[in-house]
Biopython code that builds the backbone (N, CA, C, O; Angstrom):
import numpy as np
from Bio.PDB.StructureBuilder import StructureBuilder

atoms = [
    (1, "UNK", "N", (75.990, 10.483, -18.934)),
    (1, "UNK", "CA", (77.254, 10.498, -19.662)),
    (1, "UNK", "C", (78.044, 11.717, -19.205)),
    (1, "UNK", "O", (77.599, 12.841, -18.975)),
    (2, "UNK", "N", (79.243, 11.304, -19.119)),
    (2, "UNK", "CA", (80.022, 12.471, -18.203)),
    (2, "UNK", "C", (80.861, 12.347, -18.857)),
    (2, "UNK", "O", (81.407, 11.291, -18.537)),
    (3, "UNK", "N", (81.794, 13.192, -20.332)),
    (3, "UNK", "CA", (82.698, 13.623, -20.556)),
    (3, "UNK", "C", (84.076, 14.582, -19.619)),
    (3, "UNK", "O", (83.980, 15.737, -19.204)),
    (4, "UNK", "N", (85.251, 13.676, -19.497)),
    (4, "UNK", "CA", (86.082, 13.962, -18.459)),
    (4, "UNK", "C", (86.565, 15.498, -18.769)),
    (4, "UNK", "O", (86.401, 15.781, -19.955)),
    (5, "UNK", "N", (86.950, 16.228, -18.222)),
    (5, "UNK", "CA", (87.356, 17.541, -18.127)),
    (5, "UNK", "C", (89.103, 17.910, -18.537)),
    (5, "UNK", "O", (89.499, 18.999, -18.952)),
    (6, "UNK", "N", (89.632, 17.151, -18.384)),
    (6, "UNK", "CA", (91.113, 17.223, -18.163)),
    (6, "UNK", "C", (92.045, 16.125, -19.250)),
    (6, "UNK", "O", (93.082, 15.758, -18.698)),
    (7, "UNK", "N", (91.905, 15.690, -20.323)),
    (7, "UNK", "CA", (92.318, 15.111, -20.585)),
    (7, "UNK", "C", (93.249, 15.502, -21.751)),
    (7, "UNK", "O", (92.879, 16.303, -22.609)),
    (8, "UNK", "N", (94.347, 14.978, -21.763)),
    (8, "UNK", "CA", (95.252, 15.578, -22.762)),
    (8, "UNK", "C", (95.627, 14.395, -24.132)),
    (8, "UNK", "O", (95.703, 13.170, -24.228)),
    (9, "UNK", "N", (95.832, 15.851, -25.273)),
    (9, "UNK", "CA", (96.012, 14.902, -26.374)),
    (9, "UNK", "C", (96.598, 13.262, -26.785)),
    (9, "UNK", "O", (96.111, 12.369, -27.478)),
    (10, "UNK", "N", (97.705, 13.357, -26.096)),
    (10, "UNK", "CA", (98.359, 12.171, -25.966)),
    (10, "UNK", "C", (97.219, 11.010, -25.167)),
    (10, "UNK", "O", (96.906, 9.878, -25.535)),
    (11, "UNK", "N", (96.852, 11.650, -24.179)),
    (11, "UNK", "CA", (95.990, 10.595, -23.275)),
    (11, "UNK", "C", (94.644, 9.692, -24.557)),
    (11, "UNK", "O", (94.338, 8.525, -24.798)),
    (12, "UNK", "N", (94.161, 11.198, -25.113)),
    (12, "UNK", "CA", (92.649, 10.689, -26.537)),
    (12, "UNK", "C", (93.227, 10.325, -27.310)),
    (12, "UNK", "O", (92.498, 9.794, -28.148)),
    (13, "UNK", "N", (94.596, 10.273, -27.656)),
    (13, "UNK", "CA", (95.079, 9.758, -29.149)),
    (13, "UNK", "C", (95.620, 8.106, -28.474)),
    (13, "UNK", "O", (95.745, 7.256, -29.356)),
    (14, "UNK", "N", (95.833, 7.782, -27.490)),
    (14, "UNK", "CA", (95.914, 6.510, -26.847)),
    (14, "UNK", "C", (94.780, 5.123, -26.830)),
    (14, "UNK", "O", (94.546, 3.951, -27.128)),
    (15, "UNK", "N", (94.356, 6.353, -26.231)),
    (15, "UNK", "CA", (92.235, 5.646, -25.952)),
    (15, "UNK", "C", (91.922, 5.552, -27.578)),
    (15, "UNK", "O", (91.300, 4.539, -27.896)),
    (16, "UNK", "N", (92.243, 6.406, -28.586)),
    (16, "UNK", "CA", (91.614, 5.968, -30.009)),
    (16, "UNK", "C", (92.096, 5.010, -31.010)),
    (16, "UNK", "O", (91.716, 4.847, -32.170)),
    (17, "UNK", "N", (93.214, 4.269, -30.184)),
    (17, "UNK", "CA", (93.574, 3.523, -30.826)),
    (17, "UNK", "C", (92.692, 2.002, -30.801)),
    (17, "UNK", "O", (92.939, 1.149, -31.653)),
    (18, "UNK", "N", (91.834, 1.818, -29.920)),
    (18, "UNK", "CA", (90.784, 0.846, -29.771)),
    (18, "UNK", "C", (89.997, 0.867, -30.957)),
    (18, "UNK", "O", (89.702, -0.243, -31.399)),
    (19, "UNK", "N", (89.527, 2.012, -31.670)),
    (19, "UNK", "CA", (89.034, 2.119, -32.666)),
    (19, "UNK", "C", (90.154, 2.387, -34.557)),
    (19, "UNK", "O", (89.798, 2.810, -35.656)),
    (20, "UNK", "N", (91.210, 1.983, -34.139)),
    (20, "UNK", "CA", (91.941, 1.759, -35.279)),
    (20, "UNK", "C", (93.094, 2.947, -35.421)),
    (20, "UNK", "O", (94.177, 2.866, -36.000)),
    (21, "UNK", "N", (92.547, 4.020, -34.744)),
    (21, "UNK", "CA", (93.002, 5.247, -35.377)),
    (21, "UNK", "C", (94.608, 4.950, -34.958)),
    (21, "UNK", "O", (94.914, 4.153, -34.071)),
    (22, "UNK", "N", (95.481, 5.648, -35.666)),
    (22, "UNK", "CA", (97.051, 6.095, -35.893)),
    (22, "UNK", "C", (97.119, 7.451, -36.432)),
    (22, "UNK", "O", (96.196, 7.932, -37.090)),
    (23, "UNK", "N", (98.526, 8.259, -36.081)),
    (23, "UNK", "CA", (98.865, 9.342, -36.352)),
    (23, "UNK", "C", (99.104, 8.981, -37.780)),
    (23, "UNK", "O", (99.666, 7.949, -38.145)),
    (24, "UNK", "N", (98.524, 10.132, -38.738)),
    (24, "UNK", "CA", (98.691, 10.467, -39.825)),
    (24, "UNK", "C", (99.862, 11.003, -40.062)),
    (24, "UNK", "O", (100.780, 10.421, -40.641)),
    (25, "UNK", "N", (99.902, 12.358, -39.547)),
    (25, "UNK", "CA", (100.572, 13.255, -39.210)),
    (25, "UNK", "C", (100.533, 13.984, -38.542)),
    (25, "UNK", "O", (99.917, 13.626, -37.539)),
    (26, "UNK", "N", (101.149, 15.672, -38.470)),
    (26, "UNK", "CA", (101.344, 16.675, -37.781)),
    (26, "UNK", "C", (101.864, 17.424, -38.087)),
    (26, "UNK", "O", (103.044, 17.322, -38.424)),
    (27, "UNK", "N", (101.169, 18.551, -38.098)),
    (27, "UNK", "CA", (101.113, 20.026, -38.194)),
    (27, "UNK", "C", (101.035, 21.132, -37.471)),
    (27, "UNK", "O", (100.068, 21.885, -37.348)),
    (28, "UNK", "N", (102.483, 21.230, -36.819)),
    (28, "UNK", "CA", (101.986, 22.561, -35.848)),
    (28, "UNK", "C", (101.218, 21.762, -34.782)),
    (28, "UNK", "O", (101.426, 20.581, -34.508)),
    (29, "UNK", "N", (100.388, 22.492, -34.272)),
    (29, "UNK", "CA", (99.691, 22.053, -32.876)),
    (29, "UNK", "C", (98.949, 20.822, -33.154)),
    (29, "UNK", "O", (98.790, 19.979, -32.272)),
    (30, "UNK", "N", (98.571, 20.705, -34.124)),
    (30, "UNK", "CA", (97.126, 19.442, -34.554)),
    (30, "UNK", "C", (97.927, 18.282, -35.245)),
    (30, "UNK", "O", (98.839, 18.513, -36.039)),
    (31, "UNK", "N", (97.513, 16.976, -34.880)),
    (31, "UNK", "CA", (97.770, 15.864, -35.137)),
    (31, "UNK", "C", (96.435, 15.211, -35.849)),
    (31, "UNK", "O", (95.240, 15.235, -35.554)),
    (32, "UNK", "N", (97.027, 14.743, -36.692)),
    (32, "UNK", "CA", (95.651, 14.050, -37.383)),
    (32, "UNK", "C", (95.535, 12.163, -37.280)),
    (32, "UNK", "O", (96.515, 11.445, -37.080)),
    (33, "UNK", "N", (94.679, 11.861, -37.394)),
    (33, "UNK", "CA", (94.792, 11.061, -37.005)),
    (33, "UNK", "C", (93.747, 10.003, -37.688)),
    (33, "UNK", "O", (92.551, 10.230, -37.501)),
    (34, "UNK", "N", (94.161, 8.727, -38.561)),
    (34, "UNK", "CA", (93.065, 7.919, -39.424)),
    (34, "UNK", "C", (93.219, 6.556, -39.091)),
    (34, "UNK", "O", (94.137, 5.958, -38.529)),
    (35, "UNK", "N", (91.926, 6.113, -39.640)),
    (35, "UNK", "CA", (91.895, 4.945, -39.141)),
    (35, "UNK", "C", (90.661, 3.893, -40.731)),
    (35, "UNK", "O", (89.976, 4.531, -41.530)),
    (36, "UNK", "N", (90.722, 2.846, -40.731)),
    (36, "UNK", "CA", (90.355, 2.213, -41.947)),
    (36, "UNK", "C", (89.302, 1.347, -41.902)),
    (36, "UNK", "O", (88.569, 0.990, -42.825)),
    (37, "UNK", "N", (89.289, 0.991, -40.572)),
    (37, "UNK", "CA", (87.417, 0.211, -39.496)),
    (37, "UNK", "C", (86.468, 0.813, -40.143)),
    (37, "UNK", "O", (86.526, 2.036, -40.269)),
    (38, "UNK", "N", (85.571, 0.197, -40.597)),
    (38, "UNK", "CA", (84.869, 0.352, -41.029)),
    (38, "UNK", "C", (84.862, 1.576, -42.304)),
    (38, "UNK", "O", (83.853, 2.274, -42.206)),
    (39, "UNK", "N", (85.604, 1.904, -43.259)),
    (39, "UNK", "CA", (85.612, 2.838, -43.931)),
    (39, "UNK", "C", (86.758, 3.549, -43.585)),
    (39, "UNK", "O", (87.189, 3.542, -42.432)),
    (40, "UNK", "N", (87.361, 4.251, -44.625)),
    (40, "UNK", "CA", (88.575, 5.401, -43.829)),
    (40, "UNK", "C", (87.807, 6.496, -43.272)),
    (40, "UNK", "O", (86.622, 6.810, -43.388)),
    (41, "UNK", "N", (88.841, 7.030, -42.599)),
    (41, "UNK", "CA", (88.310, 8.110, -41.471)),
    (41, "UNK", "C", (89.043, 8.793, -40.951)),
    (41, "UNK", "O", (89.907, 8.147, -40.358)),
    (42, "UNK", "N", (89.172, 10.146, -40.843)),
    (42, "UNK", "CA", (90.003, 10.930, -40.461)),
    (42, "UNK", "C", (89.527, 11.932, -39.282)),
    (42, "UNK", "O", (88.347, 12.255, -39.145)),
    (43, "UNK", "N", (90.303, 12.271, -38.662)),
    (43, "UNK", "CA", (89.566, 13.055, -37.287)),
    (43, "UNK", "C", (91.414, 13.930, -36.918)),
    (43, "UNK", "O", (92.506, 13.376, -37.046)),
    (44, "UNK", "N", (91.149, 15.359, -36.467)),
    (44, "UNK", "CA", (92.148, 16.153, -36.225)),
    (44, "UNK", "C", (91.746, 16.481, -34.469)),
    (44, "UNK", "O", (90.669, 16.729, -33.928)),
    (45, "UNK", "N", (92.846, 16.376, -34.040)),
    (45, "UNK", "CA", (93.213, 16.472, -32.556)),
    (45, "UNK", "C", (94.186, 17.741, -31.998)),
    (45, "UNK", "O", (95.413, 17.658, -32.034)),
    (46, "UNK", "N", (93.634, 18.651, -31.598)),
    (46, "UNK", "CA", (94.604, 19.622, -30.984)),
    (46, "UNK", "C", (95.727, 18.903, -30.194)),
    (46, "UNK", "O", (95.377, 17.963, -29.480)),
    (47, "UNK", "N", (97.330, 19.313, -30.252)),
    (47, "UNK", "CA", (98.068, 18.973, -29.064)),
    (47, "UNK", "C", (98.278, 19.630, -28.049)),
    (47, "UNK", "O", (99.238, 20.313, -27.693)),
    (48, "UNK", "N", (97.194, 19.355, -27.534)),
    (48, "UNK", "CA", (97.230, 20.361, -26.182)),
    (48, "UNK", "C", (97.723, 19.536, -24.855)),
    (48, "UNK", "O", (97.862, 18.313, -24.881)),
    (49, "UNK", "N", (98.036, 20.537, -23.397)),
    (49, "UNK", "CA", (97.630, 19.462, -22.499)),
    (49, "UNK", "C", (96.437, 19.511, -21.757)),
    (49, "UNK", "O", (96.081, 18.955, -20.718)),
    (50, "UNK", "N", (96.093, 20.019, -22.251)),
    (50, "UNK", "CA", (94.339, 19.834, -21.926)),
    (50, "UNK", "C", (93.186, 19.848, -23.281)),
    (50, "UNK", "O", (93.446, 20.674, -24.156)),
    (51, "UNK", "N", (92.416, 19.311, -23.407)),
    (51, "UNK", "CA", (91.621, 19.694, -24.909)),
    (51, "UNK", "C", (90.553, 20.457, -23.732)),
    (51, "UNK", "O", (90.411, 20.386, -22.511)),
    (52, "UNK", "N", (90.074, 21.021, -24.573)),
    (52, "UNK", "CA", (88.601, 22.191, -24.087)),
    (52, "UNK", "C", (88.048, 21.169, -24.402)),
    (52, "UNK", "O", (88.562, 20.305, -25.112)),
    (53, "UNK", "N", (86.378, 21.101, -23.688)),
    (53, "UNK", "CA", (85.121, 19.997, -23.430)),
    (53, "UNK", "C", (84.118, 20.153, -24.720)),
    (53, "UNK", "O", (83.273, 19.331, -25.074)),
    (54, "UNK", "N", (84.434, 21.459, -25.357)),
    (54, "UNK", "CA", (83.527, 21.482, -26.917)),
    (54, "UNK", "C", (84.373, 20.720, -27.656)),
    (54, "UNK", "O", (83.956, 19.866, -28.439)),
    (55, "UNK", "N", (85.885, 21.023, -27.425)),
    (55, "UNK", "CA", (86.634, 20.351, -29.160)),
    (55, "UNK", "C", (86.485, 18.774, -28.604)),
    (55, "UNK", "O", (86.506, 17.879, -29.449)),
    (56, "UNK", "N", (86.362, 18.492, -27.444)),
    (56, "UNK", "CA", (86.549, 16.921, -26.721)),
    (56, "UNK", "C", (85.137, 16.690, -27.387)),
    (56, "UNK", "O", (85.142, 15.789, -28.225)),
    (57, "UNK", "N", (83.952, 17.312, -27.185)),
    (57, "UNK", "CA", (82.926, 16.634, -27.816)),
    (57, "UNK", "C", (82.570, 16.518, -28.940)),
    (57, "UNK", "O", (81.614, 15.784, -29.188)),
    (58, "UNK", "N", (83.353, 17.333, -30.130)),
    (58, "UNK", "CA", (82.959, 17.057, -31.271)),
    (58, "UNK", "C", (83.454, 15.542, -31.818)),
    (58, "UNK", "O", (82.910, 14.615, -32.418)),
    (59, "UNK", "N", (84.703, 15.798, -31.306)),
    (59, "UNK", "CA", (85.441, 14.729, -31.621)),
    (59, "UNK", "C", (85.201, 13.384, -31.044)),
    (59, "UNK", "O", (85.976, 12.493, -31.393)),
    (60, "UNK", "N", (84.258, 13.104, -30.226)),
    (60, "UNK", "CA", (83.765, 11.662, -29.871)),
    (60, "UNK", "C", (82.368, 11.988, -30.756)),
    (60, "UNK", "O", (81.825, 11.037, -31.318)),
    (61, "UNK", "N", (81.713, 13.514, -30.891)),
    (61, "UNK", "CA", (80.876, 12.850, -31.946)),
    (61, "UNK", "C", (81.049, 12.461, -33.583)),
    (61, "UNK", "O", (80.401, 11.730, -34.331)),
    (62, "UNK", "N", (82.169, 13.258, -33.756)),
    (62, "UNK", "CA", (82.061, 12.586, -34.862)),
    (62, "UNK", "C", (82.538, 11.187, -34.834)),
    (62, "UNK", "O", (81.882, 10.297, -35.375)),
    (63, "UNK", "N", (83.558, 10.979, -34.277)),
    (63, "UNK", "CA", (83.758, 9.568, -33.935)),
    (63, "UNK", "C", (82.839, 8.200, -34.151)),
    (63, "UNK", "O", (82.847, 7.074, -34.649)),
    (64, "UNK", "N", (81.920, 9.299, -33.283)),
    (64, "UNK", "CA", (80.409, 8.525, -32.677)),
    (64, "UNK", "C", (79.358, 7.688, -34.161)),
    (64, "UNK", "O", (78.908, 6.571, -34.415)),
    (65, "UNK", "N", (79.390, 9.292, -34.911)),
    (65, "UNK", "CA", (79.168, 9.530, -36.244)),
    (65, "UNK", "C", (79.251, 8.258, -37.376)),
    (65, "UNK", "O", (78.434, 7.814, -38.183)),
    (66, "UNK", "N", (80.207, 8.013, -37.136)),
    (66, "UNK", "CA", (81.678, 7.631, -37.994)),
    (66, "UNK", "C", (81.880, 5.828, -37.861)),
    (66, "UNK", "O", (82.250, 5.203, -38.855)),
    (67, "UNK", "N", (81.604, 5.140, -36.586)),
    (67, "UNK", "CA", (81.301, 4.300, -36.078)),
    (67, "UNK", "C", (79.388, 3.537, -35.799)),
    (67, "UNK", "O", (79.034, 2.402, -35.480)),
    (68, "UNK", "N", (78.616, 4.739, -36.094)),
    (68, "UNK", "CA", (77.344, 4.313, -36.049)),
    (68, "UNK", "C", (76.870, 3.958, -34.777)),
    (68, "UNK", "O", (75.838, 3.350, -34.490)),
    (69, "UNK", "N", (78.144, 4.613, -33.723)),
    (69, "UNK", "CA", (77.543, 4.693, -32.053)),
    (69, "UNK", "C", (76.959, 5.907, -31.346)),
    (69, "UNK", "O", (77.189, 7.025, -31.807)),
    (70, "UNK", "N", (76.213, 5.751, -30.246)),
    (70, "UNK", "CA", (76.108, 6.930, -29.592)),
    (70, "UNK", "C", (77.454, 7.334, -29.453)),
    (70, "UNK", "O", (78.552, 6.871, -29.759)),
    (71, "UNK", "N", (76.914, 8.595, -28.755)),
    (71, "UNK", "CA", (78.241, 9.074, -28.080)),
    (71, "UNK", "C", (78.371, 8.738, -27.018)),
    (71, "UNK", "O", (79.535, 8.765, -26.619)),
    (72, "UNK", "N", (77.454, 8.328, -26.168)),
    (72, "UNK", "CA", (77.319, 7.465, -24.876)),
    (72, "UNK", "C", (78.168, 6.556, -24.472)),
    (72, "UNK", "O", (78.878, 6.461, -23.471)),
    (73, "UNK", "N", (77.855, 5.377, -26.129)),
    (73, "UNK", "CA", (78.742, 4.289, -25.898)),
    (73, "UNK", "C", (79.940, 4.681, -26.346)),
    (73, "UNK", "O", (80.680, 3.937, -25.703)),
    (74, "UNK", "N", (80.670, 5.383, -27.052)),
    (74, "UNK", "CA", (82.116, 6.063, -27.480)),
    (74, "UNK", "C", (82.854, 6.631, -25.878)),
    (74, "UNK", "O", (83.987, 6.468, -25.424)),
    (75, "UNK", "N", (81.899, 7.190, -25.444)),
    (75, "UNK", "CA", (82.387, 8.098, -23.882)),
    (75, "UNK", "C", (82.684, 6.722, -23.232)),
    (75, "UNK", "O", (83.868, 6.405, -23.113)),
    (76, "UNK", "N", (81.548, 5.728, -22.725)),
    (76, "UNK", "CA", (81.444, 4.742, -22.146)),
    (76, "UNK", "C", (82.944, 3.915, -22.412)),
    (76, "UNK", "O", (83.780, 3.648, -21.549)),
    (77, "UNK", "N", (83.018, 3.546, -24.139)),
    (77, "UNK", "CA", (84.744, 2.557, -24.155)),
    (77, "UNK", "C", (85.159, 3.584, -24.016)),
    (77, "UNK", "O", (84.107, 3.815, -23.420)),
    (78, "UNK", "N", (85.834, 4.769, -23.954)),
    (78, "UNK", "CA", (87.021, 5.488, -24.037)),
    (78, "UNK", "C", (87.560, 5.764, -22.798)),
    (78, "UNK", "O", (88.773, 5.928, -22.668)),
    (79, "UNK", "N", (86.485, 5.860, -21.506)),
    (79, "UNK", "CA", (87.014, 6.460, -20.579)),
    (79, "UNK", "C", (86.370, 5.747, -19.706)),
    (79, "UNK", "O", (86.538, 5.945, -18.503)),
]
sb = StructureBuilder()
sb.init_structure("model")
sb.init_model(0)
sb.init_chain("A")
sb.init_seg("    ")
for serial, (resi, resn, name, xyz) in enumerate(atoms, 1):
    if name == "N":
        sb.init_residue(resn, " ", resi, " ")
    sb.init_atom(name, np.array(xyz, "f"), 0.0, 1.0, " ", f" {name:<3s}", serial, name[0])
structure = sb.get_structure()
């Protein structure tokens, strides 16, 4: 599993729409972002143009979490 290096907010808030998610809102740099699949669910996204590879991985795990997938298969559909 190879989490991509370079990817920018707009690009993960695109790709998460496979899993339901929509902008909540926004605050300053962070966009939040929920979704109602399987349960509501909320997950916050830096707007960066790059995310750092820790905040990129929390956020497919909780995702991961959240969905009852690896993170494998979350990495696997997203990218």
């Amino acid at each position: 599993m190879r989490i991509p290096r370079n990817i920018s907010a707009k690009e993960l808030i695109v790709k998460l729409e496979i899993y339901g998610y929509e902008v909540q809102r926004q605050k300053g740099s962070h966009v939040r972002l929920i979704t109602s699949l399987e349960g509501q669910h909320h997950v916050t996204v830096p707007n960066h143009s790059s995310i750092k590879i820790g905040t990129l991985s929390g956020i497919i795990s909780d995702v991961a979490a959240h969905f009852k997938k690896s993170k494998e298969e979350i990495v696997n559909e997203l990218f």
